[in-house]
N, C-alpha and C positions, 0 to 999 in steps of 0.2 A: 485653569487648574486651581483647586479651591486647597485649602488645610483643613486637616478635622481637626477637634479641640484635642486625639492626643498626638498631634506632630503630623500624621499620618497625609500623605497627599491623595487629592481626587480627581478625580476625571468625571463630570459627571454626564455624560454618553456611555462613559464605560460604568457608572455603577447603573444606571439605567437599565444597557441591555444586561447584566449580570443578578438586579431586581427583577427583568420580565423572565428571562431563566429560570431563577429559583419561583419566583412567585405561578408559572404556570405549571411547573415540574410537579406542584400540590396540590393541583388538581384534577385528580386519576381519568374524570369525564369532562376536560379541556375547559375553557373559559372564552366569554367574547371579550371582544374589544371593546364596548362599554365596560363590563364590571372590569376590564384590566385597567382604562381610562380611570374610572371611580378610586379604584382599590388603592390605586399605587401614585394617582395626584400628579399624572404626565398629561401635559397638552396633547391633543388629539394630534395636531398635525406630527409631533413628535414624536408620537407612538407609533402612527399610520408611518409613518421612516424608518422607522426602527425595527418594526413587525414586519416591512416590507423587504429588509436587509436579511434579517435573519430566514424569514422564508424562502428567499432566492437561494440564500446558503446550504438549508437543510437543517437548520437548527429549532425550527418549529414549523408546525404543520398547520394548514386551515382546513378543517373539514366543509366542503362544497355546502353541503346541505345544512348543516349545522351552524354553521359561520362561527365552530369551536377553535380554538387555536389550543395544540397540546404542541408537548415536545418530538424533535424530530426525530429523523436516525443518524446527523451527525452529532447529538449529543451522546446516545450509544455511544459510537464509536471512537469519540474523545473522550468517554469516560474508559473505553478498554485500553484506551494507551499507556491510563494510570499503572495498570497490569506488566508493559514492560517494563517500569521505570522501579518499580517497587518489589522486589524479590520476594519479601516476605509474604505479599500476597498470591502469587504464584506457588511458595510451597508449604503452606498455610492449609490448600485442600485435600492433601495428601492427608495431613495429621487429625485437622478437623473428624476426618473419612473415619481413621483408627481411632478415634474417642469414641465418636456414635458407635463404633460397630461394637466397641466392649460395655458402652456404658447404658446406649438406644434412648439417651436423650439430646436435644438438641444443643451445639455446639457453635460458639460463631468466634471472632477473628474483628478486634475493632482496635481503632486511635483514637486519641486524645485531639481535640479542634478547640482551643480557646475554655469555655466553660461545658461543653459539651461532651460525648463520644459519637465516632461515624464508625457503622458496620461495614466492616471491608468484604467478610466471606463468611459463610453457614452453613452447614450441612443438618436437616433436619431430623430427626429421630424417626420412627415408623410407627408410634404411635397416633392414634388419631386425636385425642388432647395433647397438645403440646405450644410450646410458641409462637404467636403468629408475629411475628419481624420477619422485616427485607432487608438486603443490603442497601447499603446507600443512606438508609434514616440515619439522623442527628436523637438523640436524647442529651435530658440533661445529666452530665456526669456524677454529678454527686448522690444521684439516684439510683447506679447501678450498678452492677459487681464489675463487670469491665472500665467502667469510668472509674471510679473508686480505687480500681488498683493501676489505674495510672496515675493520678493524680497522687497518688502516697508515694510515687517516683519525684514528687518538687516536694522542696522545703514548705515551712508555715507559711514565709515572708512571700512567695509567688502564689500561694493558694490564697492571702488575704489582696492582694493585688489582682487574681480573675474573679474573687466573687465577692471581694466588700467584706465589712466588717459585723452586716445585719440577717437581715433573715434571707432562707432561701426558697424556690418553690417548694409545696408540699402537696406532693399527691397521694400518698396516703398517711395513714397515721403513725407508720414506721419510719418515713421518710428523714433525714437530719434535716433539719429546716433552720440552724444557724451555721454560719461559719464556723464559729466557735466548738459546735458540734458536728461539723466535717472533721476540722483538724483532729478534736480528739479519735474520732473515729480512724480513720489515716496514722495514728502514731499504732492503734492496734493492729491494722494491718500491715505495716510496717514491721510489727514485733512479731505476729504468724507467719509473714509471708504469706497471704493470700487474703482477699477480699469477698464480700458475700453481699447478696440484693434480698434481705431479708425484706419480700414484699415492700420494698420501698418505691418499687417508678407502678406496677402492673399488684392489684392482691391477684392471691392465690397462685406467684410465681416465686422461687426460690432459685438463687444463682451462686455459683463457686468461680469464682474469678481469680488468673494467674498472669505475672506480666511474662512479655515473652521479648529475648535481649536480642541487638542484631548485633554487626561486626565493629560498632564503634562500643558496643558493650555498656550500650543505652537501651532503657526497655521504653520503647517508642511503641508496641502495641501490644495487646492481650486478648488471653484465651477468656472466652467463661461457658459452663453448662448450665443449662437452665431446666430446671426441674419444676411442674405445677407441683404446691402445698401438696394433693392428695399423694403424690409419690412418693413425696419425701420422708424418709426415714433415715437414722444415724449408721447402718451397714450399708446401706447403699450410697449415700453424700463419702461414707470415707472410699471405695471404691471408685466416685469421680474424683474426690482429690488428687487420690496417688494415681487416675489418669491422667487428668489434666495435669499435672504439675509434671509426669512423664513426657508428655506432649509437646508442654513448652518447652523443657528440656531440647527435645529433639529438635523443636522447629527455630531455637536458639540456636543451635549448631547448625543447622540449614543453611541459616542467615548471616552464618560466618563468625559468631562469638566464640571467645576461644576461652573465657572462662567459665566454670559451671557455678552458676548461682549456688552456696551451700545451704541456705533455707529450701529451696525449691530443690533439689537434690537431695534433703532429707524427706521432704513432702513426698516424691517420688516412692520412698520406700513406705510397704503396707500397713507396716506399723505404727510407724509415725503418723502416717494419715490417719489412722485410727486412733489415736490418739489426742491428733489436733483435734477431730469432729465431737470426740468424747468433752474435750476442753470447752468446745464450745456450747456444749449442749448442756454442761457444768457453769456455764456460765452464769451470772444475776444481769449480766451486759444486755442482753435480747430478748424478746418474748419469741422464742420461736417455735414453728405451726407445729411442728415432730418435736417436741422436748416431751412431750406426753413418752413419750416411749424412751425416756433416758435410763429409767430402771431396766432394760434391755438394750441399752445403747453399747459402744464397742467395748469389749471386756479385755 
């Protein structure tokens, strides 16, 4: 058993077969056992052990002809166990269901992992542009409206603790790419109650993000809709607010919270949400892709 430099103990068999997991889960048309030997810098015989445990299991597959190794069907199935354990994701698909059906863009349901966010649940929209996410992806969090409003749930002093004091990735030119402009960004969602992915991880996507509380009256995960630039406009963004933030509402109470958030419970009302979109669209804070339309924006 080894220490990692922060305190942290290892196994490293177990971070091994936990590497060959995630590392071949990324490759949608499977991987050999050379480029997994190469990629990941495990002795052959070691691998050929490890590969041979886990495919007796069912935890990864060899295709005969291919000599591809992908994941099996008992990772499926330990991932649906997540399902019982976790309530919120269970009645998550009910409300995801009633966003799309009022709003008909797509909806998803994510946590907070370290510097990241993980998609827990989705329900798609019916349009044919729309989102293309799966459950189960990792993003990084400071890129996107669901990570953003979880992260504006910790203080400064643990936001300069997961991501340093320097720059961040930047995938687009929207993107915050310091700490220092995370935080500020976080103190204003903080102050609207809601977060936004102004073209920050994907262009030509816009997101309205909401945290949503469970029964220790901790917001551990969140809502967001995701809208392509061409759709967005300022009557229609405040029509997802006061759904989404309706949503959360509801799927807070689901999950056993027995206080109502009073930001999110004014968002909830039509007014207010119109208001906040107007605020924002008033803003000199963002360059955003519908501010062309703010002389028609919500009156």
């Amino acid at each position: 058993m080894q220490e990692k430099p922060d305190g942290a103990r290892s196994v490293k068999s177990a971070e091994r077969v936990l590497d060959l997991l995630e590392h071949i889960g990324t490759r949608s048309q499977g991987v050999t056992f050379g480029a997994i030997a190469r990629e990941l810098s495990i002795p052959k015989s070691s691998l050929h052990a490890l590969l041979e445990v886990l495919t007796n299991r069912g935890y990864v597959e060899l295709a005969p002809e291919t000599r591809h190794y992908s994941l099996g069907t008992r990772v499926w199935e330990t991932g649906q166990a997540y399902l019982l354990h976790h309530n919120v994701v269970r009645e998550a698909r009910a409300v995801l269901e009633s966003i799309v059906a009022r709003v008909n863009e797509t909806a998803q349901l994510a946590k907070l992992a370290g510097t990241e966010n993980v998609y827990l649940a989705k329900v798609d929209s019916s349009h044919a542009l729309r989102l293309q996410s799966e459950v189960g992806a990792r993003l990084s969090a400071h890129a996107t409206g669901v990570g953003k409003a979880l992260l504006a749930q910790l203080d400064d002093a643990e936001i300069y603790a997961r991501f340093g004091r320097g720059n961040l990735p930047a995938y687009t030119r929207n993107t915050f790419s310091t700490t220092q402009a995370l935080v500020e960004e976080l103190a204003e969602i903080r102050r609207r109650g809601f977060a936004i992915d102004n073209e920050e991880y994907t262009p030509g996507v816009f997101c309205i993000a909401v945290p949503v509380y469970d029964a220790s009256e901790r917001a551990t995960t969140a809502v967001s809709v995701s809208v392509p630039t061409m759709r967005a406009e300022s009557e229609g963004l405040a029509l997802i607010l006061h759904v989404v933030a309706e949503g959360s509402l509801q799927l807070s109470a689901r999950c056993g919270a027995r206080r109502v958030d009073p930001v999110l419970n004014r968002l909830a009302d039509p007014a207010h949400a119109r208001a906040a979109i107007e605020a924002l669209v008033n803003s000199s804070r963002y360059n955003l892709p519908f501010a062309a339309d703010k002389y028609q924006a919500v009156r």
